[in-house]
LUMVEX-686503 format. One record per residue (C-alpha): x, z, y; residue number from 1; residue in three letters. Coordinates in steps of 0.001 Angstrom, whole numbers, plus 500000, padded with zeros to 6 digits. Example, Ala and Ser with C-alpha at 12.3 -4.5 7.8 and 13.67 -1.06 7.14 Angstrom:
! residues 2
[kolkol [512300; 507800; 495500]; 1; "ALA"]
[kolkol [513670; 507140; 498940]; 2; "SER"]
This chain:
! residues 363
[kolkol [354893; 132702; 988598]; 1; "UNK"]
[kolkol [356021; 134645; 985564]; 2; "UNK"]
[kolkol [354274; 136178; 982799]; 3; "UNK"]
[kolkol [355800; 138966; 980782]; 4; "UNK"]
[kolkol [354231; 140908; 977927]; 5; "UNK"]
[kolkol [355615; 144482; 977551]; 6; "UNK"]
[kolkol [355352; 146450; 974107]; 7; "UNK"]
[kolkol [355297; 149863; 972656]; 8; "UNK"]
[kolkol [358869; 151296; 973997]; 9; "UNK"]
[kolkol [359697; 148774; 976176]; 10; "UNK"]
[kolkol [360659; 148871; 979666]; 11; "UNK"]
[kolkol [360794; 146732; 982620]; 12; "UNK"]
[kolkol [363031; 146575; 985554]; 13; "UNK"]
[kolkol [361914; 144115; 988177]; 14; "UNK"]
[kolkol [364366; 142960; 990872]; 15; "UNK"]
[kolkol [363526; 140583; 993351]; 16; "UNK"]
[kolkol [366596; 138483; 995104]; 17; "UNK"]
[kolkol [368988; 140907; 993355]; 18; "UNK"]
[kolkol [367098; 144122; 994789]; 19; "UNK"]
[kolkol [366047; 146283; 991988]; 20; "UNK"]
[kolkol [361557; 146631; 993097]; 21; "UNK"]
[kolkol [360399; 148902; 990615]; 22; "UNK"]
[kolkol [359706; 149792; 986923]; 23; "UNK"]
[kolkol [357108; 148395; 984252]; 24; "UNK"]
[kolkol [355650; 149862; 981216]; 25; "UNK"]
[kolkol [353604; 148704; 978167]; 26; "UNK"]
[kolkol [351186; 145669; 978879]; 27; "UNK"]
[kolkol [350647; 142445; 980604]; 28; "UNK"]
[kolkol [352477; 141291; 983921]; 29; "UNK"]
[kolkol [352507; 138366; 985893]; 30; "UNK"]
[kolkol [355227; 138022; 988660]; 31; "UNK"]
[kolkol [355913; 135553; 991622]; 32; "UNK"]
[kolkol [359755; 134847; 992475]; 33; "UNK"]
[kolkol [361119; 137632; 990353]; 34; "UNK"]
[kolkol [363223; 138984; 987406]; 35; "UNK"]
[kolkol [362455; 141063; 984715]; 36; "UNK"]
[kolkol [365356; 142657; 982760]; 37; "UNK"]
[kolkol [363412; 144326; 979410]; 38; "UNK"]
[kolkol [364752; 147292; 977597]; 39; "UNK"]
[kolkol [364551; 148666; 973831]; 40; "UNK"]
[kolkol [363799; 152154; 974757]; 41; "UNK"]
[kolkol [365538; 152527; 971341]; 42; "UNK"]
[kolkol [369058; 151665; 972545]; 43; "UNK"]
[kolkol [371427; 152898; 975181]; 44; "UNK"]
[kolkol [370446; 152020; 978585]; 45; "UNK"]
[kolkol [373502; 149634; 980417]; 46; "UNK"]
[kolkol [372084; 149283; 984087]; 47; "UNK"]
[kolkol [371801; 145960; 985765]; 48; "UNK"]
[kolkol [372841; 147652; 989449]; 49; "UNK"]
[kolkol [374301; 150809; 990550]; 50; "UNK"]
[kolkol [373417; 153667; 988658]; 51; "UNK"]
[kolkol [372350; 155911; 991691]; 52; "UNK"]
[kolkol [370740; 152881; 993253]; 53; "UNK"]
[kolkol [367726; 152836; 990195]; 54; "UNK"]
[kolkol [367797; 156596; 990031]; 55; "UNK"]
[kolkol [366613; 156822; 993758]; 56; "UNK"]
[kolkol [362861; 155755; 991700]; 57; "UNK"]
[kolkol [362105; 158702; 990207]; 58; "UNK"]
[kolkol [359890; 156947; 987598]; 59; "UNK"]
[kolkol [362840; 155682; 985899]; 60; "UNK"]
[kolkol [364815; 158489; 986568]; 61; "UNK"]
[kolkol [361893; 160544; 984580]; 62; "UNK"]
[kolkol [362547; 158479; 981633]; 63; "UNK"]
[kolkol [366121; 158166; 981549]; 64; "UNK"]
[kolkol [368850; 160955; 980588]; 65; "UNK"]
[kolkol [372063; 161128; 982323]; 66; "UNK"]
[kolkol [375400; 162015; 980720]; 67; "UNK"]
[kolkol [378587; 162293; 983391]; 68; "UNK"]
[kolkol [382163; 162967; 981616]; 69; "UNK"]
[kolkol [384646; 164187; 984047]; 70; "UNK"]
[kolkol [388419; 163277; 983941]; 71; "UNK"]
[kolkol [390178; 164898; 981266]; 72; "UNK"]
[kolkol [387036; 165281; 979041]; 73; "UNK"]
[kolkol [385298; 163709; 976476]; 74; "UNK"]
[kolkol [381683; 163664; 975086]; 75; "UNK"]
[kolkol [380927; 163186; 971598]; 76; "UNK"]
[kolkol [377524; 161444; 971501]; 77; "UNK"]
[kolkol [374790; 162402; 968690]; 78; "UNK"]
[kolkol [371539; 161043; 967352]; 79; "UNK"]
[kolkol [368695; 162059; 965816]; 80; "UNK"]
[kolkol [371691; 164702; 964772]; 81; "UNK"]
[kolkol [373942; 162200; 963531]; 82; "UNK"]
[kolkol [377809; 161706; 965130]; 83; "UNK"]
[kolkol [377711; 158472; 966739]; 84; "UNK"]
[kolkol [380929; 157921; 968816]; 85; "UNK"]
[kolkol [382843; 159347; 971946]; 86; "UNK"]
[kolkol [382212; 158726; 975517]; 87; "UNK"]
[kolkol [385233; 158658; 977719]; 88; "UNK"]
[kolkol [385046; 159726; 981060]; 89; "UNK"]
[kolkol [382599; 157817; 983229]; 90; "UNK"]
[kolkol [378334; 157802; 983799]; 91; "UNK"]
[kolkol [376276; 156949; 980960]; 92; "UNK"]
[kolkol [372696; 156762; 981015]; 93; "UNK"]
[kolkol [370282; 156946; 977391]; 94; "UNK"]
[kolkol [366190; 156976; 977641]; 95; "UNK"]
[kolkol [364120; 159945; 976685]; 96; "UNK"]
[kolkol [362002; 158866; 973857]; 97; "UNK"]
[kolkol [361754; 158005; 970333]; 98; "UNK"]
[kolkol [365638; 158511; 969904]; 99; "UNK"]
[kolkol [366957; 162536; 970109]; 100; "UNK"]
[kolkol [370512; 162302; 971852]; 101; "UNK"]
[kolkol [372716; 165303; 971594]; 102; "UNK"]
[kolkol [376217; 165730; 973806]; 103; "UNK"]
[kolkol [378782; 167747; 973398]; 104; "UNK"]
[kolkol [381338; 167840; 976177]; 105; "UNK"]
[kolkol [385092; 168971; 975765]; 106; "UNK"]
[kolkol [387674; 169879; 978207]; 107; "UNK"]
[kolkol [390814; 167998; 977275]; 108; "UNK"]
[kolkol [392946; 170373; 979897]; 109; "UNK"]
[kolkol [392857; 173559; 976888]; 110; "UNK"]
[kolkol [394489; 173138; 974029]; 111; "UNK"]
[kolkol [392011; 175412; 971604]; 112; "UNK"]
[kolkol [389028; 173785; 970286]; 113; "UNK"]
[kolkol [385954; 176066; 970959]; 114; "UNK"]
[kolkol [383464; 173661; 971607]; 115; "UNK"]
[kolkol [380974; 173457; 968335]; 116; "UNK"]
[kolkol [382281; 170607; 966612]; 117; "UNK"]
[kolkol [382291; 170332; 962620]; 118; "UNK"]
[kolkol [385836; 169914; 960993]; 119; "UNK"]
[kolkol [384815; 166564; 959102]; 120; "UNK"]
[kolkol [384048; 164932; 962830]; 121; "UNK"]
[kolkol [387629; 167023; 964152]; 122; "UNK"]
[kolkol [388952; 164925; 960733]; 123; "UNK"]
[kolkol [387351; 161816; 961580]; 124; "UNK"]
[kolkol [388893; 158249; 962837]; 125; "UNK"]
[kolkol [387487; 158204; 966086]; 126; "UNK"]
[kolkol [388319; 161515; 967439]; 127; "UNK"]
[kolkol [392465; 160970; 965839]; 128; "UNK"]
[kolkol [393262; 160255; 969082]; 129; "UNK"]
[kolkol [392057; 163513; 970374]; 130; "UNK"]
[kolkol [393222; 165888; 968242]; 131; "UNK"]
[kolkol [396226; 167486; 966231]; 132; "UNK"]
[kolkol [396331; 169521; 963689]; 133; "UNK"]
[kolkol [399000; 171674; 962142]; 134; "UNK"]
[kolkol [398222; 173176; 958265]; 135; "UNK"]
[kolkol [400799; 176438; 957037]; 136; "UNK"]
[kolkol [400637; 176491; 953553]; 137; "UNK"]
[kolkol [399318; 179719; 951553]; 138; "UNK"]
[kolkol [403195; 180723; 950738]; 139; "UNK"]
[kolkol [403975; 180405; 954624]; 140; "UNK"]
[kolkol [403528; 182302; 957636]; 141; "UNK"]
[kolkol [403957; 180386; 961138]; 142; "UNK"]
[kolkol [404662; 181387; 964863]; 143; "UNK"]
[kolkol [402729; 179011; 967278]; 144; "UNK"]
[kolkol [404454; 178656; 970922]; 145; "UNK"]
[kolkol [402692; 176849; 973817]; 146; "UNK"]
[kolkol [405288; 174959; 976455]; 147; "UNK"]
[kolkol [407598; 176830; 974415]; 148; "UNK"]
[kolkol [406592; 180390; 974750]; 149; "UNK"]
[kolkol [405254; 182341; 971961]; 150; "UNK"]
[kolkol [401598; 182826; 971799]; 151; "UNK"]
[kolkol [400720; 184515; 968406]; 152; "UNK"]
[kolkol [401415; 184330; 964960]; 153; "UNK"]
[kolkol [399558; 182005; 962584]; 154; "UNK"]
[kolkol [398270; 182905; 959141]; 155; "UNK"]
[kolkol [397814; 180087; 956412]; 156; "UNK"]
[kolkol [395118; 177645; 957030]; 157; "UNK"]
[kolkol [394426; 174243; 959064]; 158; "UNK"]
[kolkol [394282; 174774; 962682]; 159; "UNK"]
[kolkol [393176; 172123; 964990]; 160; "UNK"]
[kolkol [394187; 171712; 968934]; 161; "UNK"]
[kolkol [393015; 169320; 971439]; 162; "UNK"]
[kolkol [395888; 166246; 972155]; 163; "UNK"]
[kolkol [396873; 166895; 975992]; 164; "UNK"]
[kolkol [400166; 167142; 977742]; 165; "UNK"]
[kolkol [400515; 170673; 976749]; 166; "UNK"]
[kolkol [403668; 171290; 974661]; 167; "UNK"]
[kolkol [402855; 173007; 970633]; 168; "UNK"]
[kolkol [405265; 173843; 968522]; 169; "UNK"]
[kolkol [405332; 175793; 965424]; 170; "UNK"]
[kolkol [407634; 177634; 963591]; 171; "UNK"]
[kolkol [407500; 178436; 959938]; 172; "UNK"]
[kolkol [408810; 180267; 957338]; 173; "UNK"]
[kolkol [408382; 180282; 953349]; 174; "UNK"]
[kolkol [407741; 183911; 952351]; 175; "UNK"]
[kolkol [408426; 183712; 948842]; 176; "UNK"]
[kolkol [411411; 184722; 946987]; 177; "UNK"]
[kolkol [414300; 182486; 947716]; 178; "UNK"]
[kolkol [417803; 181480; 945850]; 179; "UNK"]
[kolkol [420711; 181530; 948236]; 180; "UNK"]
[kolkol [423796; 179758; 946920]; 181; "UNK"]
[kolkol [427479; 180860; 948094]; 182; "UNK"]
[kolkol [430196; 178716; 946223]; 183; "UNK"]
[kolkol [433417; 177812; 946589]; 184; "UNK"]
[kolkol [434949; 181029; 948648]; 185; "UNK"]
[kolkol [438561; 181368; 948899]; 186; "UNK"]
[kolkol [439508; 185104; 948547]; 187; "UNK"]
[kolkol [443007; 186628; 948022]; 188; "UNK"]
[kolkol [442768; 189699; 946012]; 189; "UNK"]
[kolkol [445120; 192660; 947087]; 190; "UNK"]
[kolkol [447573; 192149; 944683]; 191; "UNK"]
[kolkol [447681; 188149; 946725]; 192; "UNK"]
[kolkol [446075; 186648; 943842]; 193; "UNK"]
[kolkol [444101; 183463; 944932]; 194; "UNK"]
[kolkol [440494; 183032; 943805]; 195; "UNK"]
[kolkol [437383; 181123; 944089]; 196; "UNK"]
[kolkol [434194; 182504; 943715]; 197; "UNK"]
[kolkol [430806; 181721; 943521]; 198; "UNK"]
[kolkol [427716; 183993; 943932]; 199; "UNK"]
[kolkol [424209; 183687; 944477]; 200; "UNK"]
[kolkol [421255; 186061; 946367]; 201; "UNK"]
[kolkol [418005; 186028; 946393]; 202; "UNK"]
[kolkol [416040; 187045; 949640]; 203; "UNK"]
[kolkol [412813; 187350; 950817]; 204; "UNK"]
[kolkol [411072; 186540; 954475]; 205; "UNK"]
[kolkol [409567; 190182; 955770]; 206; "UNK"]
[kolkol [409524; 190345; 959047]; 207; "UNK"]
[kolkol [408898; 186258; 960674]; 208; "UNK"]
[kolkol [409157; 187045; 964352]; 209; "UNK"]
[kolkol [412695; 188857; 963979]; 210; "UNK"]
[kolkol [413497; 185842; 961991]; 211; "UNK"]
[kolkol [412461; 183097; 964230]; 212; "UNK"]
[kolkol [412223; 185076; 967620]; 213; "UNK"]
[kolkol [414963; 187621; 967925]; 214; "UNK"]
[kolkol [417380; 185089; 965757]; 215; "UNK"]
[kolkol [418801; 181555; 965662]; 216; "UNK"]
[kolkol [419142; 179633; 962064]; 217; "UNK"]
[kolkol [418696; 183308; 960161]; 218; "UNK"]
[kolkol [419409; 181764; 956575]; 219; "UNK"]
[kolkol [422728; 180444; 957927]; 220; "UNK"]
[kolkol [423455; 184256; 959191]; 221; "UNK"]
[kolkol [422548; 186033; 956264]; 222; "UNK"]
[kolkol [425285; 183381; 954580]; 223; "UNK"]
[kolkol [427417; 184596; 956283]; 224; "UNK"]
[kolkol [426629; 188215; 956318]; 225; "UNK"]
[kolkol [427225; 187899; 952101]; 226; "UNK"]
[kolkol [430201; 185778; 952688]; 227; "UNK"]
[kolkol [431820; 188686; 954908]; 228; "UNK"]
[kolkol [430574; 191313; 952606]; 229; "UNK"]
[kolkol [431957; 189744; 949515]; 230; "UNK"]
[kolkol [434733; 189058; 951061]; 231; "UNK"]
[kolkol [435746; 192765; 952010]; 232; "UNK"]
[kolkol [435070; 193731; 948535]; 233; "UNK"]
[kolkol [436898; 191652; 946592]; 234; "UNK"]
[kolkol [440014; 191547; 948995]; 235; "UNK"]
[kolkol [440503; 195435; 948671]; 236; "UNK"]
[kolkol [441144; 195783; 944643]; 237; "UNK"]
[kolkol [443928; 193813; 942544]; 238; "UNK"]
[kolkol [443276; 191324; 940604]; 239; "UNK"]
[kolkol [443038; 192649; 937375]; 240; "UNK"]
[kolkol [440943; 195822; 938805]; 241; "UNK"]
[kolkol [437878; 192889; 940299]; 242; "UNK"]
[kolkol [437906; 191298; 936094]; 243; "UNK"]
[kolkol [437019; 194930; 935052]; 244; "UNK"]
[kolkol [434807; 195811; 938120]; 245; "UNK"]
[kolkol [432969; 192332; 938063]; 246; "UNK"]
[kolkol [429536; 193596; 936478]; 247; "UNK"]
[kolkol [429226; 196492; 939004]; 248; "UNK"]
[kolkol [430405; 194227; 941904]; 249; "UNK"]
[kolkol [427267; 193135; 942473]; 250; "UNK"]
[kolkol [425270; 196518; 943078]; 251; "UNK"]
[kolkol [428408; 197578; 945524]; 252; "UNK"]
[kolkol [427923; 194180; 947913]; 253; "UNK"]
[kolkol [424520; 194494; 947872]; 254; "UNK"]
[kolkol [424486; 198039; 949516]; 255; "UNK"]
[kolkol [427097; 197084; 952080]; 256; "UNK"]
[kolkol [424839; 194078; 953608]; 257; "UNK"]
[kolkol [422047; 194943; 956427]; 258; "UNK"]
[kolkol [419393; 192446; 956541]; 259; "UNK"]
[kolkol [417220; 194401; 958280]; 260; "UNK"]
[kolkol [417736; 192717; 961915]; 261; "UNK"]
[kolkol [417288; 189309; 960381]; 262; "UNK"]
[kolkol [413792; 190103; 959272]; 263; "UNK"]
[kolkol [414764; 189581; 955675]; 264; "UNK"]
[kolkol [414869; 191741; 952721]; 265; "UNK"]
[kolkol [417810; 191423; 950122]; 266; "UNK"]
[kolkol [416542; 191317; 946534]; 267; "UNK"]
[kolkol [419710; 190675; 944699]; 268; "UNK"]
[kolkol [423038; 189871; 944492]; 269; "UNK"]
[kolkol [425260; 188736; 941755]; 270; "UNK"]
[kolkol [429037; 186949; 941413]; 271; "UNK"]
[kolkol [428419; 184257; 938923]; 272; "UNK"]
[kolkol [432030; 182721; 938640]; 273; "UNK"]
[kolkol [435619; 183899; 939271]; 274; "UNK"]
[kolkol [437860; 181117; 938789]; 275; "UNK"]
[kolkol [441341; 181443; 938910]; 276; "UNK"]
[kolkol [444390; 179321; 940153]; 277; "UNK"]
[kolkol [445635; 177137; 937096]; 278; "UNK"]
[kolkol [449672; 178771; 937174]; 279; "UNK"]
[kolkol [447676; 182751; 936969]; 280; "UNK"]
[kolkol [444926; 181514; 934580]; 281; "UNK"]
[kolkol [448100; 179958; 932651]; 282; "UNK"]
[kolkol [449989; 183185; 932502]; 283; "UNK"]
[kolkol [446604; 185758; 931619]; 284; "UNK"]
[kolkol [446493; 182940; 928384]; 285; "UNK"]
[kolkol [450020; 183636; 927890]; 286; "UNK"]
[kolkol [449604; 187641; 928514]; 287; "UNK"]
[kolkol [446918; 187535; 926081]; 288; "UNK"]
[kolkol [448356; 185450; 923715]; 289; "UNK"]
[kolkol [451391; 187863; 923987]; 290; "UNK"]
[kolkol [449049; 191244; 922994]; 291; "UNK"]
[kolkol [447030; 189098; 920622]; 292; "UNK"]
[kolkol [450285; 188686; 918673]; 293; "UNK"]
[kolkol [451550; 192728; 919327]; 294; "UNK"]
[kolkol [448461; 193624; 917244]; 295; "UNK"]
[kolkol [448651; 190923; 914693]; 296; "UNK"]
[kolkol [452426; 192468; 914092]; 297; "UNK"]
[kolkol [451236; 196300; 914243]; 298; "UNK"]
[kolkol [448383; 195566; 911801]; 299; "UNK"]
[kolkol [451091; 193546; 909676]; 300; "UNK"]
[kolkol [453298; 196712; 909503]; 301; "UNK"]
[kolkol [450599; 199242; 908909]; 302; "UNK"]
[kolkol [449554; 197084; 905788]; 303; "UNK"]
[kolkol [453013; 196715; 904416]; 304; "UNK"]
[kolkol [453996; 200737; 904596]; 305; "UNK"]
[kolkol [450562; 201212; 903124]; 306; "UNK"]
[kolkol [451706; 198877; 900225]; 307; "UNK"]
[kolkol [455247; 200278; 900214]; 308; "UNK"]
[kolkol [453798; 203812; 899837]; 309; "UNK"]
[kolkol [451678; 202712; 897064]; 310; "UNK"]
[kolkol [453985; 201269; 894744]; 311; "UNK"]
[kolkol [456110; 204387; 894910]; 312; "UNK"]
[kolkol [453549; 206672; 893941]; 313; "UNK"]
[kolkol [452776; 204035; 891218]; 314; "UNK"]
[kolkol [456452; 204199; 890184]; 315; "UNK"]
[kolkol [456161; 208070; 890362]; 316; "UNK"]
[kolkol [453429; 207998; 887553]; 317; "UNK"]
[kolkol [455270; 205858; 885247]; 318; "UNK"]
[kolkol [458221; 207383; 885080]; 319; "UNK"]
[kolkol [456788; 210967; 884278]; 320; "UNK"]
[kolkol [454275; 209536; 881597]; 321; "UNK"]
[kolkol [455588; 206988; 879004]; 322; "UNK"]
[kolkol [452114; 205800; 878059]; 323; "UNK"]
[kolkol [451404; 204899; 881861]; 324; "UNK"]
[kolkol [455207; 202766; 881664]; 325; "UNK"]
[kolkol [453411; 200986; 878422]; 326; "UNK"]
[kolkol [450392; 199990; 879735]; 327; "UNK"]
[kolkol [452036; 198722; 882844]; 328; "UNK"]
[kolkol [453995; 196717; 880688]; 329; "UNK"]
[kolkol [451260; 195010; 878802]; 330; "UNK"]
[kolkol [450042; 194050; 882216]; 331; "UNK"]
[kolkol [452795; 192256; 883080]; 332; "UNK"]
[kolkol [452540; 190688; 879578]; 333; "UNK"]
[kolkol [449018; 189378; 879414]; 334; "UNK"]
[kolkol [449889; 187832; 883367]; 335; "UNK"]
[kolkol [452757; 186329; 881861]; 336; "UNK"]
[kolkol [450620; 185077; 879116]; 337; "UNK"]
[kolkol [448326; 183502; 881266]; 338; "UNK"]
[kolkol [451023; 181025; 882500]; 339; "UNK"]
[kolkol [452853; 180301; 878905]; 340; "UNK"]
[kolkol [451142; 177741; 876523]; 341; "UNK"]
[kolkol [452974; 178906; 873147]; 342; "UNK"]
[kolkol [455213; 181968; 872085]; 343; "UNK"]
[kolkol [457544; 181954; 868895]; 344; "UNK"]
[kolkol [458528; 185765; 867839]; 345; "UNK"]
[kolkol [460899; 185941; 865167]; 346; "UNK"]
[kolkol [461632; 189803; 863771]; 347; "UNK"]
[kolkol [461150; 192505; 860976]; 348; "UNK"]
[kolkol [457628; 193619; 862059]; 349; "UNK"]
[kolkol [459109; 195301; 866226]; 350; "UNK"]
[kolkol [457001; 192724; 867858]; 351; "UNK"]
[kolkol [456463; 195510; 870910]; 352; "UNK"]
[kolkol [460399; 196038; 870825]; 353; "UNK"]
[kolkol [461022; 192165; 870641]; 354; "UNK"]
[kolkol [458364; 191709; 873521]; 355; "UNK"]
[kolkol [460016; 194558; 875654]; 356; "UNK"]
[kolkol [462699; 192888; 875248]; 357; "UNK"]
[kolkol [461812; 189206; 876033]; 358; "UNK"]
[kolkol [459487; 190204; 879155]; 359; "UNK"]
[kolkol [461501; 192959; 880559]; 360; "UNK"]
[kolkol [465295; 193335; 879095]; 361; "UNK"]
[kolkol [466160; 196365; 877053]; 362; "UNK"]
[kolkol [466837; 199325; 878829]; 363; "UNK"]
C-alpha cells in the first residue's frame, strides 16, 4: 500500500498495471498495487499515455487545455502575456489554472504575416527561422514579385514574410539624383578628326515599374542612349566648329535623348573633356603658336610707324623754329653729360658754339 499526500495545485494520475484509473486532487491518498504520476499544475502537462486515451475522463479533460498545430503551422505559446517559445506542429496539452496561456497559431502556407504578432517577437531568435524580412531604405522604392510575378509595389519601410517554399524577390531602385559617367568615347569629327571624349549625366528614377518591369538593366540603356546621342552630334560638325560649339553642346544632346520609356528623367548633361590625338593637338600648338607670333609682328609694326611718324613731326618743329632746334640740342647735351665724367672747353667766351660743335659738328 501507498500513501501519497497531494497539495494546493497538484494533480494525480493513477494507473494501475500501466492502465491510466483515474485522477486525484488536493489531500490524502492511500493506494494498493498502483502508481501515482504527480503534476505541478504550474508547468506544462507531458502525458504519461496517449493523449486521447486520458482525455476519454472528462475530469482531467476539464482541467487540461489542448493546443493541436497542424502541418505547415506554428504556435507561438504565451504566459501570463509573456512570449514563451514556439510549438511546432504536433498535440500539446497545458492545465487551466493559476498559469494564463495564450496561442497564437500561424499558417506557414501564406507568405504575409497577418496574424497579431509584435515586431520585437517577428525580430526575435526563436522565430529567425520562420521569418524574412526585406527593409527599402527611405531614398528607395521597391517592386515585390511572388514565384516571380509582380505583386505590388513597396514603399520604404521593413516588411516581414513568413519563410515557406514560396519564391520573394524584390526589386529596387535608388530614387535620388544620380551621376552617370561616359568616358573614353572614340568619335571622328566630320572633318575625320579623331577624338576622345568624356561626359557625364545626371538622372533621376521616376517611373520604377517601367524601369524594372517594361526594361532589362535600364542604367546600362540610358548609357547607351547618351553614347548614341553624343555620338550623332559630335560626328556631324568639323573639328574646329565642336571647340567653338562645346559650351552649347550640352543643351543640344540633352534635347535629342528620350528617357521617357526607361522610366527615368534626364537632369543634365555636360561634355567634360575633349582630348585630342597627340600629331592634331601638336599642330593646333603649332597653329597657335603661328597667330600668336602674326600679332606679336602686327603690334611690332603698328608701334614702329607710330614712332616713325613721330619723329618726323618732331623734325618738322625744329626746323621751322630755331629755339625748338636749341633746346633739342641741350637735351642731347645734358644725356651726353650724364655719361662723361670731365669736360675741358678751351675758347674766347662761344662755349654754346664750341659745344655745338663738339656734340653735334658744325653745320
Amino acid at each position: 500500500m501507498k500513501h501519497v499526500k497531494l497539495n494546493a495545485w497538484q494533480v494525480g494520475l493513477v494507473f494501475k498495471n500501466g492502465a491510466y484509473c483515474y485522477m486525484i486532487r488536493e489531500g490524502t491518498y492511500w493506494l494498493w498495487n498502483k502508481n501515482v504520476y504527480i503534476y505541478e499544475m504550474t508547468k506544462p502537462f507531458t502525458p504519461p499515455a496517449e493523449l486521447n486515451i486520458l482525455l476519454a475522463d472528462t475530469a482531467l479533460a476539464g482541467l487540461l487545455e489542448v493546443v493541436e498545430v497542424n502541418d505547415q503551422e506554428i504556435a507561438l505559446q504565451y504566459e501570463n502575456g509573456l512570449f514563451k517559445q514556439v510549438l511546432t506542429p504536433g498535440r500539446y496539452a497545458y492545465w487551466k489554472g493559476p498559469v494564463y496561456y495564450r496561442f497564437v497559431k500561424a499558417d506557414l502556407t501564406k507568405i504575409e504575416i497577418t496574424e497579431p504578432i509584435e515586431r520585437n517577437i517577428l525580430t526575435s531568435g526563436k522565430l529567425a527561422p520562420y521569418v524574412r524580412s526585406y527593409t527599402v531604405d527611405n531614398q528607395e522604392k521597391a517592386l515585390l514579385f511572388i514565384d516571380g510575378q509582380y505583386s505590388r509595389e513597396l514603399q520604404p519601410g521593413v516588411y516581414y514574410w513568413w519563410k515557406n517554399a514560396i519564391s520573394i524577390n524584390v526589386g529596387k531602385a535608388d530614387t535620388r539624383q544620380l551621376q552617370l559617367e561616359i568616358n573614353g568615347q572614340e568619335i571622328l569629327t566630320r572633318d575625320k578628326a579623331a577624338l576622345r571624349v568624356n561626359a557625364w549625366a545626371q538622372y533621376k528614377v521616376t517611373d520604377i515599374r517601367k524601369a524594372l518591369l517594361e526594361n532589362k538593366d535600364y542604367e546600362r540603356q540610358l548609357y547607351i542612349t547618351i553614347q548614341l546621342a553624343l555620338r550623332e552630334y559630335l560626328a556631324a560638325y568639323a573639328l574646329d566648329e565642336l571647340l567653338d560649339k562645346k559650351d552649347a553642346a550640352a543643351q543640344t544632346i540633352a534635347g535629342r535623348i528620350d528617357t521617357g520609356t526607361l522610366g527615368v528623367t534626364l537632369m543634365a548633361v555636360g561634355i567634360r573633356d575633349i582630348i585630342l590625338p597627340g600629331d592634331v593637338k601638336e599642330i593646333m600648338n603649332q597653329v597657335l603658336v603661328a597667330e600668336k607670333k602674326a600679332q606679336a609682328n602686327v603690334i611690332a609694326r603698328r608701334e614702329e610707324t607710330a614712332s616713325t611718324r613721330s619723329m618726323l613731326n618732331t623734325a618738322k618743329l625744329m626746323e621751322d623754329n630755331a629755339m625748338l632746334w636749341k633746346l633739342k640740342e641741350m637735351e642731347y647735351v645734358e644725356k651726353i653729360a650724364d655719361k662723361i665724367n670731365t669736360i675741358s672747353v678751351n675758347g674766347n667766351g662761344q662755349l654754346i658754339e664750341q659745344l655745338k660743335q663738339l656734340f653735334t659738328g658744325a653745320k
